[in-house]
ZATIFI-170539 format. One line per 2 residues: number of its first residue (from 1); for each residue x, y, z of C-alpha. Coordinates in Angstrom, 1 decimal, decimal comma. Example, Ala and Ser with C-alpha at 12.3 -4.5 7.8 and 13.67 -1.06 7.14 Angstrom:
<pts>
1> 12,3/-4,5/7,8  13,7/-1,1/7,1
</pts>
This chain:
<pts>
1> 108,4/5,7/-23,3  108,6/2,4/-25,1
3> 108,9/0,6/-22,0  105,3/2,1/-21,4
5> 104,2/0,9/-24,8  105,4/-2,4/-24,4
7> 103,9/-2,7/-21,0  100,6/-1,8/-22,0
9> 100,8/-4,0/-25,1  101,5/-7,1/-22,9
11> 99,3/-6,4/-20,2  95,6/-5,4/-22,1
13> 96,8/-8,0/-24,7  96,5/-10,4/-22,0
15> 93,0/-9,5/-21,6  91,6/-8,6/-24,7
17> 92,9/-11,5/-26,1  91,5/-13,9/-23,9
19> 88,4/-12,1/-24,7  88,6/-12,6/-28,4
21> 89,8/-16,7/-27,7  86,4/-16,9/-26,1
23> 84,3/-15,2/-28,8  85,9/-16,7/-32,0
25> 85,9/-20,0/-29,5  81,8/-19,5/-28,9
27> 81,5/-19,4/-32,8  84,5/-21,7/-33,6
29> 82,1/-24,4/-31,4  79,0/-23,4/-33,2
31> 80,4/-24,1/-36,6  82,2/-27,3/-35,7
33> 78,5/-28,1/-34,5  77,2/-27,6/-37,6
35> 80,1/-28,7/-39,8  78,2/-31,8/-41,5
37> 81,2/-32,6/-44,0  83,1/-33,6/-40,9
39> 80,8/-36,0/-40,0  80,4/-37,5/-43,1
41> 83,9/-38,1/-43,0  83,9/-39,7/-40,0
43> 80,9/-41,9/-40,9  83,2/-42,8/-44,0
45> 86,4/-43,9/-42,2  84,3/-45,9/-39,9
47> 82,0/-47,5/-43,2  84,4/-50,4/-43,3
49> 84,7/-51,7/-39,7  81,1/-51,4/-38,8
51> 78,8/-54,5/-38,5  75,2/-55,2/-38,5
53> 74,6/-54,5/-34,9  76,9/-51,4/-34,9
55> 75,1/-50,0/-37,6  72,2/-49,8/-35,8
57> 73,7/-48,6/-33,4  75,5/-45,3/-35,2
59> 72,1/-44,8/-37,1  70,0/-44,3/-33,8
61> 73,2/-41,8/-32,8  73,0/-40,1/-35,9
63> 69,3/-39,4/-35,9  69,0/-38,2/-32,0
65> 72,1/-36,4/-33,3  69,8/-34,6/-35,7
67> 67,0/-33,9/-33,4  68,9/-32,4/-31,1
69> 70,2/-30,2/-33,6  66,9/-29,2/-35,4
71> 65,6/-28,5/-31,2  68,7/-26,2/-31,0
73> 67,9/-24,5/-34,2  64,1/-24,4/-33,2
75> 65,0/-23,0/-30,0  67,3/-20,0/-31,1
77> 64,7/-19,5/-33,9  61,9/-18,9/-31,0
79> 63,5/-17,0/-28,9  64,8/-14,3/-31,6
81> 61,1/-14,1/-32,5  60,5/-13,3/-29,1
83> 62,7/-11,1/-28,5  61,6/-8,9/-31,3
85> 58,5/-9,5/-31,0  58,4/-8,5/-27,2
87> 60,4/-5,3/-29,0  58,2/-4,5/-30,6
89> 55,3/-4,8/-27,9  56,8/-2,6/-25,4
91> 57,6/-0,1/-28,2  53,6/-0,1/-29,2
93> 52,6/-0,1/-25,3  54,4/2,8/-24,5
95> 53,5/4,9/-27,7  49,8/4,1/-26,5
97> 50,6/4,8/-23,0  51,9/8,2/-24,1
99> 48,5/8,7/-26,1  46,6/7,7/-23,8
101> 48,0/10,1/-21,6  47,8/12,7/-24,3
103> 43,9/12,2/-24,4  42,9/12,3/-20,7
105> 44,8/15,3/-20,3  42,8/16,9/-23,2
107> 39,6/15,4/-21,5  40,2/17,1/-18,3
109> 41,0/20,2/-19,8  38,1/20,4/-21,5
111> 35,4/19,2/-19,0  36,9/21,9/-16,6
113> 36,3/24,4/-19,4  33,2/23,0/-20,3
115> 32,2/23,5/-16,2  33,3/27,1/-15,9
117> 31,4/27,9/-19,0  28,3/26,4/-17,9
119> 29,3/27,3/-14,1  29,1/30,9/-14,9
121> 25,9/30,5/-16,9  24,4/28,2/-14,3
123> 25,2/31,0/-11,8  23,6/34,2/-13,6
125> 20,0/32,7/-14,4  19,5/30,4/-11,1
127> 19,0/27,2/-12,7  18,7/23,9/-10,4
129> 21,8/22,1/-11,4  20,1/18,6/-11,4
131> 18,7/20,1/-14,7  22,1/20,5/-16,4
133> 22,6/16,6/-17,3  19,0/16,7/-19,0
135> 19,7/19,6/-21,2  19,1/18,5/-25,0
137> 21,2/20,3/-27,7  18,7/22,7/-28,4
139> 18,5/23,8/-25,2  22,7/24,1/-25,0
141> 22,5/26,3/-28,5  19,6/28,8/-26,4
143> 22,4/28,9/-23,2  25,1/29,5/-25,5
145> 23,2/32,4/-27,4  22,7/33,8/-24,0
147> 18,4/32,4/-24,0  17,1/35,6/-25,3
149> 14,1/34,1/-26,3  10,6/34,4/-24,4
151> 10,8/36,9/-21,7  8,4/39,4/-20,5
153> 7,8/41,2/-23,6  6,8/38,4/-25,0
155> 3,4/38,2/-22,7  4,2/34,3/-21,4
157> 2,9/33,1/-18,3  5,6/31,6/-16,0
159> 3,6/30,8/-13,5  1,1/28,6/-14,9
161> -0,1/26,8/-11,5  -0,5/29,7/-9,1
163> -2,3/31,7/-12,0  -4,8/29,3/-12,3
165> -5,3/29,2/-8,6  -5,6/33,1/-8,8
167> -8,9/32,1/-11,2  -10,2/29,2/-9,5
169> -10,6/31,3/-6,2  -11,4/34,7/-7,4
171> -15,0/34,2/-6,3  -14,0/31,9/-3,7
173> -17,2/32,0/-0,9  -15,7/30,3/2,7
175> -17,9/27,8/4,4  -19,8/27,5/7,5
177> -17,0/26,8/10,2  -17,4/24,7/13,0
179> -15,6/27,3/15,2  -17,9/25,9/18,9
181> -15,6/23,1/19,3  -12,9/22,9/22,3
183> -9,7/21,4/21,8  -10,8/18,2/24,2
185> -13,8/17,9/21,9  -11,4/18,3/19,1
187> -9,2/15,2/20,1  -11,6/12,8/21,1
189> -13,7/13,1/17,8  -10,3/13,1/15,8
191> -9,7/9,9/17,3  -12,8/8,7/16,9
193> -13,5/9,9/13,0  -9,9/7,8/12,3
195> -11,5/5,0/13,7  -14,8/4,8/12,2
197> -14,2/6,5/8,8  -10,8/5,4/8,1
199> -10,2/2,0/9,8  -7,1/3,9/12,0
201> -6,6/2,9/15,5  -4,7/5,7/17,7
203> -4,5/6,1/21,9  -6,1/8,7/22,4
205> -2,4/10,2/24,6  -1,2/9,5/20,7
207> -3,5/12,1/19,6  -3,0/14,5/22,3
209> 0,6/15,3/22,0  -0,2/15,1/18,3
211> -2,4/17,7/18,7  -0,6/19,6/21,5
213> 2,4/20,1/19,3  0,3/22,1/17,1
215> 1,0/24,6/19,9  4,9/24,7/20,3
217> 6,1/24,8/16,5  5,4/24,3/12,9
219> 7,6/21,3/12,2  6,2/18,1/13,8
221> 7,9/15,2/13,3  6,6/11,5/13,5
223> 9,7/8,8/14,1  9,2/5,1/14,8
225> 9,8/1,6/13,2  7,9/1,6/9,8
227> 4,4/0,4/9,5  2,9/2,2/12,7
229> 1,1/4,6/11,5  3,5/7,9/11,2
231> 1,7/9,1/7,5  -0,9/7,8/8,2
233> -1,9/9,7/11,3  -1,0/13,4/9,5
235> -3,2/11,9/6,6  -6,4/11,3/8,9
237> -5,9/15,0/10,9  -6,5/16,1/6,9
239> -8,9/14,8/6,6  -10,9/15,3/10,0
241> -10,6/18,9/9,2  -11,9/18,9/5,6
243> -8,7/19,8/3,9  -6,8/16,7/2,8
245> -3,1/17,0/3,6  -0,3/17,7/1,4
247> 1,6/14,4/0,9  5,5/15,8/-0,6
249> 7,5/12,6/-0,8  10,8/13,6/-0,3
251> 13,8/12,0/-2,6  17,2/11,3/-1,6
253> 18,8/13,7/-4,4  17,1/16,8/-2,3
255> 19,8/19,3/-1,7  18,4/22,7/-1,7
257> 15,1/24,5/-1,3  14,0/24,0/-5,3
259> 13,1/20,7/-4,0  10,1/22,2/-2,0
261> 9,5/25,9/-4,3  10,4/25,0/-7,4
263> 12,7/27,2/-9,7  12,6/29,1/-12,7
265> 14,0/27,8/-15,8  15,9/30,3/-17,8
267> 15,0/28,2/-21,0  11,3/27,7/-21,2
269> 10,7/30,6/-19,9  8,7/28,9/-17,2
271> 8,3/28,3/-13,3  8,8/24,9/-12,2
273> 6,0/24,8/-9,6  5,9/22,4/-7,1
275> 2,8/20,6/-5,0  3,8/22,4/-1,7
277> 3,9/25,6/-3,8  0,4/25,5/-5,3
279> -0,9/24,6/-1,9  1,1/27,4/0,0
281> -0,4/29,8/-2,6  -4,0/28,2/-2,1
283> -3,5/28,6/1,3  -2,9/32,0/1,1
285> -6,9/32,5/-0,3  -8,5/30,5/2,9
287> -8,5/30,1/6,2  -8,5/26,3/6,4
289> -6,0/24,4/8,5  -3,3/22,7/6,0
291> -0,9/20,1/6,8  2,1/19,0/4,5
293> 3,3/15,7/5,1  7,1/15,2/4,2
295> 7,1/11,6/4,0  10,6/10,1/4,8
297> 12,1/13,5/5,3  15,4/12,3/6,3
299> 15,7/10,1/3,2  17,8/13,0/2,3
301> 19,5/15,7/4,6  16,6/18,0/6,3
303> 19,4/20,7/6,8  19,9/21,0/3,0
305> 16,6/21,1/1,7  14,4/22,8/4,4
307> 17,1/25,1/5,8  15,6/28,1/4,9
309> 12,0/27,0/5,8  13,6/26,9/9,4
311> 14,8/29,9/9,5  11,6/31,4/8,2
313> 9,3/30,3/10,7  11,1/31,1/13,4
315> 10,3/34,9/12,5  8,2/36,0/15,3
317> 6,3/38,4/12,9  4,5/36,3/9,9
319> 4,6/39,4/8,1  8,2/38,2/8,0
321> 7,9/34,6/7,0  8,8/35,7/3,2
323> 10,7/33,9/0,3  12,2/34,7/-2,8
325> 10,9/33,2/-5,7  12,2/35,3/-8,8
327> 14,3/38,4/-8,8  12,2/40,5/-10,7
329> 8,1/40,8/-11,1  6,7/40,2/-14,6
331> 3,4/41,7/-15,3  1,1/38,8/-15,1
333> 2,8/37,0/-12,3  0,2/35,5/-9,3
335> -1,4/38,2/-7,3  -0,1/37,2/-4,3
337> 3,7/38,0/-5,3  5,0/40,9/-4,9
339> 7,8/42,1/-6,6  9,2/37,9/-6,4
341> 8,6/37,9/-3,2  6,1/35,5/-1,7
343> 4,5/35,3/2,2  4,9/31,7/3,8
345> 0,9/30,8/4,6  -0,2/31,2/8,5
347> -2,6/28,1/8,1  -0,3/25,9/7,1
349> 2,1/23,5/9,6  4,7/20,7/8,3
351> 4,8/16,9/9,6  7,6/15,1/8,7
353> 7,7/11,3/9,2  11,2/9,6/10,0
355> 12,5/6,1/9,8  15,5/5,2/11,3
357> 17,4/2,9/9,8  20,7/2,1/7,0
359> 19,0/3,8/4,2  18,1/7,2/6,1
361> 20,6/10,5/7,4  20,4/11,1/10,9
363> 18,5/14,4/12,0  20,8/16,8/13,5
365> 20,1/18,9/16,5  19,3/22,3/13,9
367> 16,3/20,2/13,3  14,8/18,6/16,3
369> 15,9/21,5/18,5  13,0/23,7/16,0
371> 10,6/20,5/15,6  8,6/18,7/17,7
373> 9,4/14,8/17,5  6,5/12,1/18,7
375> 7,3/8,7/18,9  5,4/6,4/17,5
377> 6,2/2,6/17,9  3,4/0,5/18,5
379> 0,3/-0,8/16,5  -2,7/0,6/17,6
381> -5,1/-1,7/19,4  -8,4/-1,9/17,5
383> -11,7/-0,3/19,6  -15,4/0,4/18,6
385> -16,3/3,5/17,7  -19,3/5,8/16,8
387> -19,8/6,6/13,4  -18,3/11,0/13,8
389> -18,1/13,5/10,9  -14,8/15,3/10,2
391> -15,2/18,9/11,8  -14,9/21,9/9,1
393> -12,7/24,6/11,4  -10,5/27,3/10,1
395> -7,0/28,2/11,6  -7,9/31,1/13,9
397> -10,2/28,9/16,0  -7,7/26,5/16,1
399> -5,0/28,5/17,2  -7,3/30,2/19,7
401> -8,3/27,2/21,3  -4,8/26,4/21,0
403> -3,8/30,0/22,6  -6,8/29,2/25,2
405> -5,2/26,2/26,6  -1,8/28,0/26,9
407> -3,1/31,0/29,2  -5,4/28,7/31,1
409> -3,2/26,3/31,9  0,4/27,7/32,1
411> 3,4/25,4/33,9  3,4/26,1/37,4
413> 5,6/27,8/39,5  6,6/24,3/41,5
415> 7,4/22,7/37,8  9,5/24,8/36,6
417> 11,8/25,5/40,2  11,9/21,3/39,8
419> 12,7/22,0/35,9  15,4/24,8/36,8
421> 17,1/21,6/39,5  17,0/18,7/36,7
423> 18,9/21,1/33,9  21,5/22,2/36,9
425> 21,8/18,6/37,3  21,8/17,3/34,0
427> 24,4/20,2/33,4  26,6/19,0/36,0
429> 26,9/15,2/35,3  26,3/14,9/31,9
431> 27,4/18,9/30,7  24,0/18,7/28,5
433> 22,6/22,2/28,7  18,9/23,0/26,7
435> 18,4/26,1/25,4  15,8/29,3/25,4
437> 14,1/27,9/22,5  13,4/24,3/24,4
439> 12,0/26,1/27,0  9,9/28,0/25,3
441> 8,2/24,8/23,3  8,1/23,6/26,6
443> 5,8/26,5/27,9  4,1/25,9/25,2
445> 3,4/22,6/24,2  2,8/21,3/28,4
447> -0,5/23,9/28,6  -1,3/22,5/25,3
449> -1,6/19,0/26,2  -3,2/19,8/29,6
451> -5,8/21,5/27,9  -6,4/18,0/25,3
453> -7,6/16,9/28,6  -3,3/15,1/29,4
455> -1,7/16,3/32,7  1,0/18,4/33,3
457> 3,0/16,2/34,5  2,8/14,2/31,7
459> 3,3/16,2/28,9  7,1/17,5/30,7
461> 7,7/14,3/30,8  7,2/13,8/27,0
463> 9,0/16,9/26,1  12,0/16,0/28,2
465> 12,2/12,8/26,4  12,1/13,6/23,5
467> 13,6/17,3/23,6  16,4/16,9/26,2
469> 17,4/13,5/26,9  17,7/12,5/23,5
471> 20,4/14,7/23,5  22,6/12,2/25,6
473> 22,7/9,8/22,4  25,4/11,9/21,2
475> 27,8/11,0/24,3  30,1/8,2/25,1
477> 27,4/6,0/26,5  30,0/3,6/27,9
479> 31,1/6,8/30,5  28,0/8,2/31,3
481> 26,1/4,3/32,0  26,8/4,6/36,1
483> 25,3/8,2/35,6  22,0/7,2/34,7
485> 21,0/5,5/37,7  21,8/8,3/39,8
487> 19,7/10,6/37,2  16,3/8,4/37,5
489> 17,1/9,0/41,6  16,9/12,3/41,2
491> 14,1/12,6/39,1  12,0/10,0/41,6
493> 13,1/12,6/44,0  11,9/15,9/42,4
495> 8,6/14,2/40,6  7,6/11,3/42,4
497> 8,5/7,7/41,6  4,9/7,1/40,1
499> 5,4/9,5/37,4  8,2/10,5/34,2
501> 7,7/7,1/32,8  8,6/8,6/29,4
503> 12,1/9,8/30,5  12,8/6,7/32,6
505> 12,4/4,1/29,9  14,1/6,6/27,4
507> 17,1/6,3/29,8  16,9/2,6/30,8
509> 17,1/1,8/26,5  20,2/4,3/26,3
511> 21,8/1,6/29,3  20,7/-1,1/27,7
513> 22,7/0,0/24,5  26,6/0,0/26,3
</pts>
């Protein structure tokens, strides 16, 4: 066992006393650095045997001696203030990190409760959300205390617009209406009274399917480059028929049908009523033709906004053509609502206008498969025209003559065998299919131009255009380019190569795109 001892004795001794030479050896150097007696001593055995020269010499030694010294010293001063100074920074760094932390965490938590507090409040008195960020604190205080304040009982008026309408046309006499006019008549004065009263220059094939789409749906829309005249042409039809259109700019933070009815606000007490509100409800106590213009409609998205407007007019019974305002009827709420509930006017159509470019959404099939979009690209050429009156009708004649055109002029048997031939052939090369509701517009809308004095052939034309073909922008272009010239055979084949100049050039500017 003492062997062991002895063994181990020797053999770590070997190390750790190596070790220990070269730390009392690192500090050993230091102070024989720094041991300034010893160099005075030398400088005193040498005193005797230096001369002039040599002096010099051992005085320049001694002082670079020094610096270099005094940089050591500087140095090792420096870098133990780093040291702890860089300590200490990384200490403070991560007790901020750390409280940092601490705070966003308690943020968070916090906004999320402060969302499902005002989520669930939000939810149970139908307040537009947009309204939450404009909420002063007075206004919090009444949400918090549940907004007990100003209800029924307390004999407000919420809806302040419609119930002055309800007054202003309680003894409301209707005029004389123009109702001899035919829709041919119709068109060429419309074109005319934009000329001479308003200084606006339309073709008059412009104003026919403009007219003619009266026929097929309530959503018209007007697309082409800006500056040709899209508001502007639903701005003169308002006022050719004595009842200036309803101009609704729409806003690119529209996301849900308050934009276009207003909503209640559970605070005031009060109906936020909006322009196309008051003139629906006007609407409702006449029988003139109104027209709402939703300028740039796809400045937001039309599916958000005027879903439920889509759905509503395609009722077929306008008994059904009903929205919810309010879910309960206060005593002196508007006549015309009943029990919340208010009927969508019969005299009233909607023209959106579209530009198509960066700043705009594009308009998904939902909404041009229930609309009816005219092109407008080019300026209108300037003409002379007769000085012609705007013409005071009300909405049944101009659905009748509307109606009229349709029986009298309905597509013909040859037309629609050729139609039936282009959609099995479209179907077949391109696997593009239109629907029962396209056919229907287009039963609708072709008798409808023919009888604004157009031709049949025309109006299909314009209708597959801009109804069926437009659906080919949604395919691979590049795959279906070879197909297209084989489509305008066929249709020189069914319609003549004279005619279906609309569809044609559509086609030849999808080519032109690969």
């Amino acid at each position: 066992m003492d062997t062991v001892f002895d063994f181990l004795f020797q053999f770590l001794g070997q190390f750790f006393g190596s070790l220990w030479s070269i730390i009392t050896g690192i500090f050993s150097g230091i102070a024989g650095m720094f041991n300034f007696p010893k160099y005075i001593q030398i400088i005193n055995d040498f005193t005797t045997e230096l001369g002039g020269l040599a002096w010099v010499i051992a005085i320049i030694a001694i002082i670079l001696l020094a610096a270099l010294m005094g940089l050591i010293v500087w140095l090792i001063i420096v870098a133990i203030k780093k040291f702890i100074k860089s300590r200490r920074s990384r200490k403070d760094n991560a007790s901020l990190v750390k409280e940092v932390q601490a705070l966003n965490k308690e943020v968070m938590r916090l906004n999320l409760e402060k969302d499902k507090i005002l989520s669930m409040k939000v939810s149970q008195i139908g307040l537009n959300p947009n309204e939450i960020a404009e909420l002063t604190g007075e206004e919090i205080e009444a949400l918090n205390a549940g907004g007990e304040e100003g209800d029924e009982d307390t004999g407000g008026i919420r809806f302040l617009k419609l119930c002055q309408i309800d007054e202003e046309w309680a003894d409301y006499q209707p005029p004389v209406y123009d109702n001899d006019i035919t829709l041919p008549e119709f068109c060429d004065r419309f074109r005319l009274f934009a000329c001479s009263r308003l200084g606006l220059f339309y073709d008059i094939s412009m104003i026919r399917r403009f007219v003619a789409a009266f026929a097929s749906t309530r959503l018209i829309v007007l697309q082409g480059i800006s500056g040709t005249g899209k508001t502007s042409l639903a701005y003169a039809f308002g006022k050719f028929v004595c009842n200036p259109s309803v101009i609704t700019p729409v806003q690119p933070s529209w996301r849900d049908r308050s934009e276009l009815f207003g909503y209640f606000n559970e605070f005031t007490k009060k109906y936020n009523e909006t322009e196309l509100l008051r003139a629906m409800y006007e609407a409702r106590y006449n029988e003139n033709v109104y027209l709402v213009i939703l300028d740039e409609m796809n400045i937001a998205r039309v599916e958000y906004y005027f879903a439920e407007m889509l759905s509503i007019l395609e009722m077929p019974r306008r008994e059904e053509w009903i929205v919810d305002l309010v879910p309960s009827q206060w005593k002196n709420d508007p006549k015309l609502l009943d029990h919340g509930k208010f009927t969508i006017p019969p005299n009233m159509w909607y023209c959106g206008t579209i530009n198509n470019d960066d700043s705009t959404f594009a308009v998904t099939d939902k909404v041009y498969d229930r609309a009816m979009p005219i092109n407008i690209d080019n300026k209108g050429v300037a003409f002379d025209a007769p000085d012609t009156p705007p013409v005071v009708i009300n909405y049944h004649h101009f659905e009748d003559i509307l109606n009229k055109a349709k029986a009298d002029n309905p597509v013909s048997a040859d037309l629609l065998d050729k139609l039936a031939l282009l959609d099995d052939y479209i179907i077949n090369h391109f696997r593009v299919a239109f629907g029962n509701r396209i056919m229907k517009q287009i039963k609708d809308y072709v008798p409808a131009y023919v009888g604004t004095g157009g031709t049949e052939i025309d109006g299909l034309d314009y209708i597959l255009a801009r109804k069926v073909l437009r659906k080919f922008e949604a395919l691979n272009l590049s795959y279906i380019r070879d197909e297209i010239d084989g489509l305008i055979a066929y249709m020189d084949e069914l319609f003549g190569e004279e005619n279906m100049g609309e569809c044609k050039s559509y086609l030849l500017m999808l080519k032109k795109l690969v």
